[in-house]
C-alpha positions as CSV (number, residue, x, y, z in Angstrom):
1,X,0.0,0.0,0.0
2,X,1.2,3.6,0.4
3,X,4.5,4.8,2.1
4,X,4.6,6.8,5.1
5,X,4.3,10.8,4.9
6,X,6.4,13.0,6.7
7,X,5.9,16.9,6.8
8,X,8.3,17.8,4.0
9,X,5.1,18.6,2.1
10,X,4.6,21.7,-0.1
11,X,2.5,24.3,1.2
12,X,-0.2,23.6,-1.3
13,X,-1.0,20.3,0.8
14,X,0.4,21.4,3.7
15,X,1.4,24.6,5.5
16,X,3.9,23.0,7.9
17,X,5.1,25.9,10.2
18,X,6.2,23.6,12.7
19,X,7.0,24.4,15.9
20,X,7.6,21.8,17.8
21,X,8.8,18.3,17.1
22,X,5.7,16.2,17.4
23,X,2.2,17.1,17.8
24,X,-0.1,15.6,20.9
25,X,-0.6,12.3,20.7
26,X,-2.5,9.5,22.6
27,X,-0.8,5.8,23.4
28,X,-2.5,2.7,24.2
29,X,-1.0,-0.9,26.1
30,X,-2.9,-3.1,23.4
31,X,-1.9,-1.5,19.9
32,X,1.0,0.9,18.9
33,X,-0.7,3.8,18.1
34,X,-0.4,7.2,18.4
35,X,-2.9,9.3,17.0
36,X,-3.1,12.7,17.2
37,X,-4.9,14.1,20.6
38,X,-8.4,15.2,19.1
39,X,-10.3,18.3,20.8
40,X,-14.1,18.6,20.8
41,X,-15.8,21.4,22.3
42,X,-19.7,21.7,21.5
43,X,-22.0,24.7,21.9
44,X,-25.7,23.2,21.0
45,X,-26.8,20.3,19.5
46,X,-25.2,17.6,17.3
47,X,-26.2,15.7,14.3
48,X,-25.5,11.5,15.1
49,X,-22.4,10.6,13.9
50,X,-18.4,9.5,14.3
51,X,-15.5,12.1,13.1
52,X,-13.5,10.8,10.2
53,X,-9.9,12.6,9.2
54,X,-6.8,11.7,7.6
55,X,-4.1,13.6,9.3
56,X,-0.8,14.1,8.2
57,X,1.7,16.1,10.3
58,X,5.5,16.6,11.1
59,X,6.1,12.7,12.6
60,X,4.7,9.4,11.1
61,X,2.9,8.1,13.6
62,X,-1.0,8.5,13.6
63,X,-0.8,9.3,9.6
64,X,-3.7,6.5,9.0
65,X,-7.1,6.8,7.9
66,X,-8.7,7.4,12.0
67,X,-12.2,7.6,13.1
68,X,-12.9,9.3,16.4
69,X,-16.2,9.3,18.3
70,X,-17.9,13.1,19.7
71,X,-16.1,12.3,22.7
72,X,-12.6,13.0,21.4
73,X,-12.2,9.0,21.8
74,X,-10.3,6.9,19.3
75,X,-12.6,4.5,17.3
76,X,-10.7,3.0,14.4
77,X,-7.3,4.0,12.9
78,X,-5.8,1.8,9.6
79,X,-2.7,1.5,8.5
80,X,0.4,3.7,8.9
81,X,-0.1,5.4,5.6
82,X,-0.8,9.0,3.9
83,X,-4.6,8.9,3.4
84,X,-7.3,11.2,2.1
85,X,-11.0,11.2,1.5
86,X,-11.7,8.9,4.4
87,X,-15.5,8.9,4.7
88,X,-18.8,6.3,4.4
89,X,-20.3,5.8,1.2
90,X,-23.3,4.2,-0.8
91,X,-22.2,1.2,-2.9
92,X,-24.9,-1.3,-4.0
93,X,-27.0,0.2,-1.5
94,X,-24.8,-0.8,1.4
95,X,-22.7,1.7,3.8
96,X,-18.4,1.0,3.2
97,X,-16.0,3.3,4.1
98,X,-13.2,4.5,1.3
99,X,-10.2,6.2,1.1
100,X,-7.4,7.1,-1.2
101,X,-3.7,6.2,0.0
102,X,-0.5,7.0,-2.2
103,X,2.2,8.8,-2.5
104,X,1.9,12.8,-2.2
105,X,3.9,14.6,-4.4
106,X,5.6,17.8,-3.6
107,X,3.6,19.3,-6.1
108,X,0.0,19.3,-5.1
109,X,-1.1,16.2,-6.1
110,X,-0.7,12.2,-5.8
111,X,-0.3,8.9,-6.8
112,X,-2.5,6.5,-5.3
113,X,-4.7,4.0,-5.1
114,X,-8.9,3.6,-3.5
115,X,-10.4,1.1,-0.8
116,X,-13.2,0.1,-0.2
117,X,-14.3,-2.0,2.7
118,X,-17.1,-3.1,4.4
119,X,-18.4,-3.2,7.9
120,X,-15.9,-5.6,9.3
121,X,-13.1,-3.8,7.4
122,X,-12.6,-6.3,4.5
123,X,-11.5,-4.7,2.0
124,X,-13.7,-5.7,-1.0
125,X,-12.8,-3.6,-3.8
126,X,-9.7,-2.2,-4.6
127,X,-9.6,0.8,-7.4
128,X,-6.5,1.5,-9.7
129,X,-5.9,3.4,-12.6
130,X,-3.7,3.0,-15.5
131,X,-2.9,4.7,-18.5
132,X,-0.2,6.5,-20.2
133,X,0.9,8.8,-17.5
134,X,3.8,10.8,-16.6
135,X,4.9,11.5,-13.2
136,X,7.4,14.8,-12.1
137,X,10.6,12.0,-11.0
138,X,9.5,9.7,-13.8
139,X,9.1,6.8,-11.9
140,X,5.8,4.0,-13.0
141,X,3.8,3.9,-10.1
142,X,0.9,1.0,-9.6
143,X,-1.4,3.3,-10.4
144,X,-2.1,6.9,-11.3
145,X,-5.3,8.0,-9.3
146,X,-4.9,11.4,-7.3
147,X,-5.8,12.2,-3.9
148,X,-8.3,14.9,-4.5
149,X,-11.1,12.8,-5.6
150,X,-12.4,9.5,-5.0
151,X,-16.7,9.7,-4.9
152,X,-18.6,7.1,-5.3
153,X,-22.0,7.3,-7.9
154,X,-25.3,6.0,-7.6
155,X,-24.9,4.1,-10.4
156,X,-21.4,2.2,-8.9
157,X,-18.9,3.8,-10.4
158,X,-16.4,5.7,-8.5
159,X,-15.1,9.4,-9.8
160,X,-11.7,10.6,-9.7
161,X,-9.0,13.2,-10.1
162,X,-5.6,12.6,-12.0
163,X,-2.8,14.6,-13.0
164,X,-0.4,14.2,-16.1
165,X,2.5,15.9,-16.5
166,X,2.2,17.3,-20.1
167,X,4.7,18.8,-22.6
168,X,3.1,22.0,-23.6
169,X,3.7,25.6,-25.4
170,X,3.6,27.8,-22.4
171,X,4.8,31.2,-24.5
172,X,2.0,33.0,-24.2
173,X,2.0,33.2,-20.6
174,X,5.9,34.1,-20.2
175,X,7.0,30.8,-20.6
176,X,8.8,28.5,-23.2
177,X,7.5,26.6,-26.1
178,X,8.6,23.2,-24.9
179,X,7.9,23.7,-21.3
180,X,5.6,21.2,-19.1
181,X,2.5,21.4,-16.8
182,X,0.1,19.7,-15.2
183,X,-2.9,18.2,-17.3
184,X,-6.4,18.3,-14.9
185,X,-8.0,14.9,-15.8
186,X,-11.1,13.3,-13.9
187,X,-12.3,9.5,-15.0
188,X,-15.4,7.7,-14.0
189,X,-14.6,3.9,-13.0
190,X,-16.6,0.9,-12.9
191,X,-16.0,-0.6,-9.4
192,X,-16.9,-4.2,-10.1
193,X,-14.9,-4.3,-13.0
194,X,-12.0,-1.4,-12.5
195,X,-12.3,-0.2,-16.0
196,X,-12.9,2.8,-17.2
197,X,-15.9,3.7,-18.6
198,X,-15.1,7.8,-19.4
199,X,-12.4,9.9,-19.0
200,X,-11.8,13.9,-19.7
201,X,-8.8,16.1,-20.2
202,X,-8.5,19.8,-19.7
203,X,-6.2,20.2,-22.2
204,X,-8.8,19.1,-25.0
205,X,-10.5,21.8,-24.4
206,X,-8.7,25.0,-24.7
207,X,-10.8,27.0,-26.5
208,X,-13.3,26.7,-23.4
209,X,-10.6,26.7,-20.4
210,X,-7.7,28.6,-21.7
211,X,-4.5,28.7,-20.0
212,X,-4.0,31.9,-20.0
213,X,-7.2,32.6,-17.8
214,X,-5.4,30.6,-14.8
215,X,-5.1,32.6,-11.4
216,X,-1.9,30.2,-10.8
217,X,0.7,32.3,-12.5
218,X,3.9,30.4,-13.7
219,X,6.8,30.3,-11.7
220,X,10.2,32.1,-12.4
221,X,11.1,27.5,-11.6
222,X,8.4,25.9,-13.2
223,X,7.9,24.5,-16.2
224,X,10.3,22.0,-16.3
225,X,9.1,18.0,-15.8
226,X,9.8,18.1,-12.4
227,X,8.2,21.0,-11.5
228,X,5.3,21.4,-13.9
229,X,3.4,24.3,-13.8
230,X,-0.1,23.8,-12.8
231,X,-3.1,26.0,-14.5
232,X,-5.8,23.9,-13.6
233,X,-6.0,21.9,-9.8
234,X,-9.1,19.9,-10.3
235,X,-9.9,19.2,-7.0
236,X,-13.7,17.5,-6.9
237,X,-16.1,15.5,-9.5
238,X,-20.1,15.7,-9.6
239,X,-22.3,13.4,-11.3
240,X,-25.1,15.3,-13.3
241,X,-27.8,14.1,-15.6
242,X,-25.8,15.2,-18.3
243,X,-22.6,15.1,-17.5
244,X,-20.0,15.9,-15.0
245,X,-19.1,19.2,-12.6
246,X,-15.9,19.6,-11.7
247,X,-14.2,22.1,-9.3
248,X,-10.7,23.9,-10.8
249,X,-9.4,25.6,-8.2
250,X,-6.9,27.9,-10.0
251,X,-9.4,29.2,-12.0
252,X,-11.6,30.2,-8.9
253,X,-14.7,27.8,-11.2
254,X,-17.1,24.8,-11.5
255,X,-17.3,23.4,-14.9
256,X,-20.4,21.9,-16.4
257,X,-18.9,19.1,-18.9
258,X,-21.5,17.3,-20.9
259,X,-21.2,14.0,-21.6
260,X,-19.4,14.9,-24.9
261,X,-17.0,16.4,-23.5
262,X,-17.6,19.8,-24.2
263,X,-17.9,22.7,-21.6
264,X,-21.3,23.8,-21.2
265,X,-21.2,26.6,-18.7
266,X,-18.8,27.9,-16.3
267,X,-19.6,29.5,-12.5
268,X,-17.2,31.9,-11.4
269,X,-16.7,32.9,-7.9
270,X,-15.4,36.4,-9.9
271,X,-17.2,39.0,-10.5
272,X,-17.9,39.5,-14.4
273,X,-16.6,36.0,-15.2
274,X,-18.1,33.2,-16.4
275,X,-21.6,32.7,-17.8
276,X,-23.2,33.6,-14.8
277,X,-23.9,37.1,-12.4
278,X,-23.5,35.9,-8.7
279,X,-24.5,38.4,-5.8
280,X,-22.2,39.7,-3.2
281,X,-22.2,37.0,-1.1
282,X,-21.4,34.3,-3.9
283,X,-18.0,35.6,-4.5
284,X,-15.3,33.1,-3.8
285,X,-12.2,31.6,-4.9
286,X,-9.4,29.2,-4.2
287,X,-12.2,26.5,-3.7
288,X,-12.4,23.3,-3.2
289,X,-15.1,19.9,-3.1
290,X,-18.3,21.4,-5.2
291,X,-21.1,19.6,-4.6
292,X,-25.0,19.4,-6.3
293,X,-28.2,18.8,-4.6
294,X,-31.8,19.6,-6.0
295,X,-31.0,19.3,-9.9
296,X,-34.0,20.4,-12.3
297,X,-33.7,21.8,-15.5
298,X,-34.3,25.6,-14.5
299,X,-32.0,25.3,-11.3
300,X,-29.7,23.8,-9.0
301,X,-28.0,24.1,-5.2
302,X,-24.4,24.3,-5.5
303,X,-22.2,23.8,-2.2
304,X,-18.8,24.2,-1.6
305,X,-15.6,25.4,0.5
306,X,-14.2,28.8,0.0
307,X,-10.5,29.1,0.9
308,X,-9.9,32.8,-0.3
309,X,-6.6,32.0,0.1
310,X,-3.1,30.9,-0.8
311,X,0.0,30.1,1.4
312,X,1.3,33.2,-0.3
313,X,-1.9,35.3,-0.7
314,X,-4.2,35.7,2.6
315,X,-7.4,37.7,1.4
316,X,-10.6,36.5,3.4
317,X,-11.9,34.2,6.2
318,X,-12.2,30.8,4.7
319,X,-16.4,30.1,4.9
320,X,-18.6,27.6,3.4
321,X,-21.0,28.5,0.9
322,X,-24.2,27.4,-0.8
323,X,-25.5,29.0,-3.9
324,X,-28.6,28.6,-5.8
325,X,-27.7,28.5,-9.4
326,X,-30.8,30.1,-11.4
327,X,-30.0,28.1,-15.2
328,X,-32.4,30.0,-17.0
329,X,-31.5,33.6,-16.0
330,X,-27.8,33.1,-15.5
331,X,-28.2,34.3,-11.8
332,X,-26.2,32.9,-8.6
333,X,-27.8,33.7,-5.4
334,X,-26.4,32.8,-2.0
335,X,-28.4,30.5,0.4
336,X,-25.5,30.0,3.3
337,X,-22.3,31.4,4.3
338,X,-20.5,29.2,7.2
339,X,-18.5,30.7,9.4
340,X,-17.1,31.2,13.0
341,X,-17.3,34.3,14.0
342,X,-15.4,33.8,17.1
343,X,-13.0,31.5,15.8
344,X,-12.0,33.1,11.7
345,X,-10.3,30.7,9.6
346,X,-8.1,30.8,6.7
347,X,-7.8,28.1,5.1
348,X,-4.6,27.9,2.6
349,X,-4.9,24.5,0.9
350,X,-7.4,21.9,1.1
351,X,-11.0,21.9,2.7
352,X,-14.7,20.1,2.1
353,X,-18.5,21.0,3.0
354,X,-20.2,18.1,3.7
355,X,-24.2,18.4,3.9
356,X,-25.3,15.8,7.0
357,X,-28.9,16.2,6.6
358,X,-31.4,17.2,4.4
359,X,-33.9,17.1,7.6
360,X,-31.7,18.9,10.1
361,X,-29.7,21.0,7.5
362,X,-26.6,20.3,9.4
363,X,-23.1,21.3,7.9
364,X,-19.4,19.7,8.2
365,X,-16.5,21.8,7.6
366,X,-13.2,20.3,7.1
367,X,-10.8,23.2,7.2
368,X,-8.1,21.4,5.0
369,X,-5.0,23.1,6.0
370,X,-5.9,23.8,9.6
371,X,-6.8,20.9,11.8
372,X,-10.1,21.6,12.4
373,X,-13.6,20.7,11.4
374,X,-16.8,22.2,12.3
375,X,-20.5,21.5,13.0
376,X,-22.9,24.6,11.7
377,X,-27.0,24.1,12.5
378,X,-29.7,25.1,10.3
379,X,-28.9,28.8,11.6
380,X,-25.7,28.6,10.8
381,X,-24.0,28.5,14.6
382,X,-21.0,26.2,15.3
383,X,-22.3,23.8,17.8
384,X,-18.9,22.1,17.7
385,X,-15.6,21.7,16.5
386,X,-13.0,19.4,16.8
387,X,-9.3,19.9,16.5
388,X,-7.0,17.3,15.8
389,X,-3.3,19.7,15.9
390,X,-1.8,23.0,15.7
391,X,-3.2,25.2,13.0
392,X,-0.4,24.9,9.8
393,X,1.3,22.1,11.5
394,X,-1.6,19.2,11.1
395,X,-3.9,18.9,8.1
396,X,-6.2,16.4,6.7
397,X,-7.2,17.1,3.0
398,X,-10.8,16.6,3.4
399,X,-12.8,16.0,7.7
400,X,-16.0,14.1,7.7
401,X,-18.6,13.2,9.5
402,X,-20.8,10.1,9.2
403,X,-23.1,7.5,10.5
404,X,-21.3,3.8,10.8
405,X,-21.3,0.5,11.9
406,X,-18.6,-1.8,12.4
407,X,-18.0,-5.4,13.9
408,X,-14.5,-6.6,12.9
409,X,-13.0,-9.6,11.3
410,X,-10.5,-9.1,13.8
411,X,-10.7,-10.4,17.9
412,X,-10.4,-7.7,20.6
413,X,-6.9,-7.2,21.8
414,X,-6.1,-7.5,25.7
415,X,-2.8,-6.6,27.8
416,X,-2.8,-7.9,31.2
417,X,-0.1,-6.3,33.7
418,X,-0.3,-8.8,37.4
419,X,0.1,-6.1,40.4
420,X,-0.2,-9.5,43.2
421,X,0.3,-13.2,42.7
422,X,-4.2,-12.8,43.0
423,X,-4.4,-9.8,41.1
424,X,-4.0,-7.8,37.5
425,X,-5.0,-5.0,35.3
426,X,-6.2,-5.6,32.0
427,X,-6.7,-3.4,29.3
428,X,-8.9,-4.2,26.2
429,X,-9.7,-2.9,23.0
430,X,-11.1,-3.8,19.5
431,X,-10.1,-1.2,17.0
432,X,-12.8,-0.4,14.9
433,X,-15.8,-1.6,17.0
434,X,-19.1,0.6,17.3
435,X,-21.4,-1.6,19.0
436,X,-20.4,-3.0,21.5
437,X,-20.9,-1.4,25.4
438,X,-19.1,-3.8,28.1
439,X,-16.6,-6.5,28.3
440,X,-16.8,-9.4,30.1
441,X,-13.6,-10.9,32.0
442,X,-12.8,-14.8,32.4
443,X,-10.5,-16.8,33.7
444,X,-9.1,-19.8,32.1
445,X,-7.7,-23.1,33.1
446,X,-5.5,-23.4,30.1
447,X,-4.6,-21.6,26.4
448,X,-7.3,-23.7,24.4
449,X,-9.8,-24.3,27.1
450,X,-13.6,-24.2,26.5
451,X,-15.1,-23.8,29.9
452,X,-13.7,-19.9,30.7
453,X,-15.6,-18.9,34.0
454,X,-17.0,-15.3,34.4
455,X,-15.0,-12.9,36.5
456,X,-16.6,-9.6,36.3
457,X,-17.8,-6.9,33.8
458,X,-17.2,-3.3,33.0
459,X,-18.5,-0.6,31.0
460,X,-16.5,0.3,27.9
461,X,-14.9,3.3,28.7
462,X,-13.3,4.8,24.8
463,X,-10.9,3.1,22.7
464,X,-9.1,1.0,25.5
465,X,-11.1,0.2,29.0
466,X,-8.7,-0.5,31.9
467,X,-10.1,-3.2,34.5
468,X,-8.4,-4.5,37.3
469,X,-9.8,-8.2,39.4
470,X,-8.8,-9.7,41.9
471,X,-8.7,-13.4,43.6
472,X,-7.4,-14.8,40.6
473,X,-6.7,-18.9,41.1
474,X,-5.4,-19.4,37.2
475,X,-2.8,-17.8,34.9
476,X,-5.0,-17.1,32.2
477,X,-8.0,-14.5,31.4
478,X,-9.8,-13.9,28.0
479,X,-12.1,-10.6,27.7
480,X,-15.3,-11.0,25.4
481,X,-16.8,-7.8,23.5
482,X,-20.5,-7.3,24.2
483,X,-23.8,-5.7,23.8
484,X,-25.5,-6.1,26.9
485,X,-25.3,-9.9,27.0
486,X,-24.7,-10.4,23.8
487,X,-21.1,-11.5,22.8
488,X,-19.7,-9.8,19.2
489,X,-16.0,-10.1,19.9
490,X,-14.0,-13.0,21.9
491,X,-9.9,-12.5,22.7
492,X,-7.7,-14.8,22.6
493,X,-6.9,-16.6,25.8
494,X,-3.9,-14.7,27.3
495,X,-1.1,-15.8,29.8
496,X,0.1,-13.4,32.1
């Protein structure tokens, strides 16, 4: 799978302004963990749900797809490995979790490959991509799929980003004929099958996204294979009835491709831009992760996360906003804008708006670059946020929250430390678990014996419960994972 990430990122991915050598971490007795410490404070009420993040930071450790409950508790965390897009999704009508994990380029971008897996972490699909690709240090990777996308359709297909480094006539904006940047790609995937089934480049289509209209101007170093110049940073993909909107962050714009591949309209967050005329509150740029809801043929909501910033350009507070998109007049009105008052946020890199409920019209902000996320209400209030690091020193591309349950493939874990030849603490956990609420403690006569006899029981108390019995008469205990009385996870039998 992917190789570790350490905080020599760039500061498109990651503003690393670290200033000290790790950030706060939690440790456990029955796995080797150390995810970051996650703060949640909570002014009003919350929508259900468990916090899902992929952190990177300046050390290795707790750089894993992790999963935290409202109580700042560890739930699940996955590999060491550089993740992104760690959320639940829809496929065939069942709940899985996915995420991308690769290899981050310096650049702004990755190589990398999507999981799927089920609710006893399985994984049951694995997504790749191949084609004729060129990376900045040349080297064939497994496959090509970028971190910035990885959403899953109702029709089973999974959409995602990619990025080609391209040899192209850069002249006209100050550049050289034979210079290279990036290529914005997105390609829709069967899942079943991993093939493709379409695919789009920006570079096709010039005459509708012109270089030259890029807010990313071209370095005094870029432009070389190794440091291509990037006009486009397509960041998110939308199914629509006929077609595809995509989110290019450099050019401040959603795109409306049809299914042909051409470019049917584009929403600026500039004034006097585009094809449409968006109020005052619509303006944006620097965005990331648009999103569609209520799609007719006169109109449409439009979400999404508004950096209005760069890590060389600070210009607003960062805010989440939602649009309605009039088709017929060419009008943008704004519905929503997200933001802390007491708590103003801007956002260099990164970011996602993430609708909870139609019902309660609960929001999730991810904050990208800062190590935060956010819960807004239907009045747009925070009623909580959690943060997971120092601002600029911790980031996770994309923060989620979402509904999930989990009984793993996996047994509980226990450690068992004796204090008297009668007596021992144990501690117990089973990574991943949501449902169960108590353990239950035997002892055991041998290592494969199949009468244990019941000790006690305790309350689960967050990722790892610590017990401690007494009037012990055998060397060996085994802890059972339950619901009530009902046993979902048994131990193994362990010697202490």
């Amino acid at each position: 799978m992917a190789r570790l990430f350490y905080a020599a990122c760039s500061a498109l991915l990651l503003a690393t302004q670290a200033a000290a050598d790790t950030f706060p971490y939690d440790a456990y007795r029955t796995a080797p963990y150390l995810p970051p410490q996650i703060k949640i404070t909570k002014s009003g009420q919350t929508d259900p749900g468990y916090i899902f993040v992929g952190p990177r930071g300046n050390q290795p450790q707790g750089t894993a797809a992790l999963i935290y409950d409202e109580d700042g508790n560890l739930v699940y965390e996955g590999p060491e490995e550089v993740t992104a897009n760690f959320r639940v999704q829809k496929l065939f009508n069942e709940d899985v979790i996915t995420f991308w994990a690769g290899d981050m380029m310096d650049l702004g971008f990755g190589y990398g490959t999507v999981h799927i897996l089920d609710n006893t972490y399985r994984e049951i699909f694995t997504v790749t991509l191949q084609d004729n690709f060129i990376s900045p240090d040349g080297v064939t990777r497994d496959s090509y799929i970028d971190l910035h996308e990885s959403h899953v359709t109702d029709r089973n297909t999974l959409l995602v980003t990619a990025y080609n480094v391209t040899q192209h006539d850069l002249s006209s904006i100050g550049g050289k004929p034979d210079d290279y940047m990036l290529d914005g790609m997105f390609f829709e995937i069967d899942i079943a099958t991993n093939e493709i089934v379409y695919q789009w480049s920006a570079l096709d289509h010039l005459q509708d996204i012109p270089i030259e209209v890029s807010k990313q101007g071209l370095g005094e170093d870029q432009g070389t294979q190794d440091k291509p110049w990037d006009a486009y940073h397509i960041n998110s993909v939308e199914l629509m009835d006929e077609g595809y909107i995509i989110s290019l962050r450099h050019y401040w714009s959603g795109f409306y491709i049809h299914n042909n591949g051409t470019v049917m309209w584009q929403l600026s967050g500039e004034r006097n831009a585009g094809d449409f005329e968006i109020d005052d509150g619509a303006v944006f740029s620097w965005q990331h992760d648009i999103r569609v809801y209520h799609q007719t043929e006169d109109s449409m909501v439009i979400s999404l996360f508004n950096n209005a910033n760069t890590p060389t350009d600070t210009v607003d507070a960062t805010t989440g906003l939602s649009l309605h998109v009039d088709l017929v007049n060419r009008k943008v009105s704004t519905l929503r804008t997200l933001q802390d008052s007491s708590d103003v946020i801007h956002s260099v890199s990164q970011g996602s708006y993430q609708l909870l409920s139609e019902e309660t019209s609960h929001v999730v902000l991810g904050y990208g670059s800062i190590a935060k996320i956010k819960e807004y209400d239907a009045h747009n209030n925070e009623v909580m946020t959690a943060q997971f690091g120092d601002d600029n020193a911790v980031a996770s591309y994309r923060g989620f929250k979402c509904q999930w349950k989990a009984t793993p493939f996996w047994q509980p874990a226990v450690a068992i430390v004796r204090t008297t030849s009668d007596a021992a603490t144990l501690f117990m956990s089973w990574n991943g678990a949501t449902e169960y609420d108590n353990w239950a403690i035997y002892t055991a006569s041998s290592a494969d014996a199949v009468d244990p006899t019941f000790v006690t029981s305790v309350k689960r108390d967050g990722f790892e419960t610590k017990a401690h019995v007494t009037g012990l008469r055998t060397n060996w205990l085994q802890v059972v994972a339950r619901k009530g009385n009902i046993p979902l996870g048994t131990s193994a039998t362990a010697y202490f």
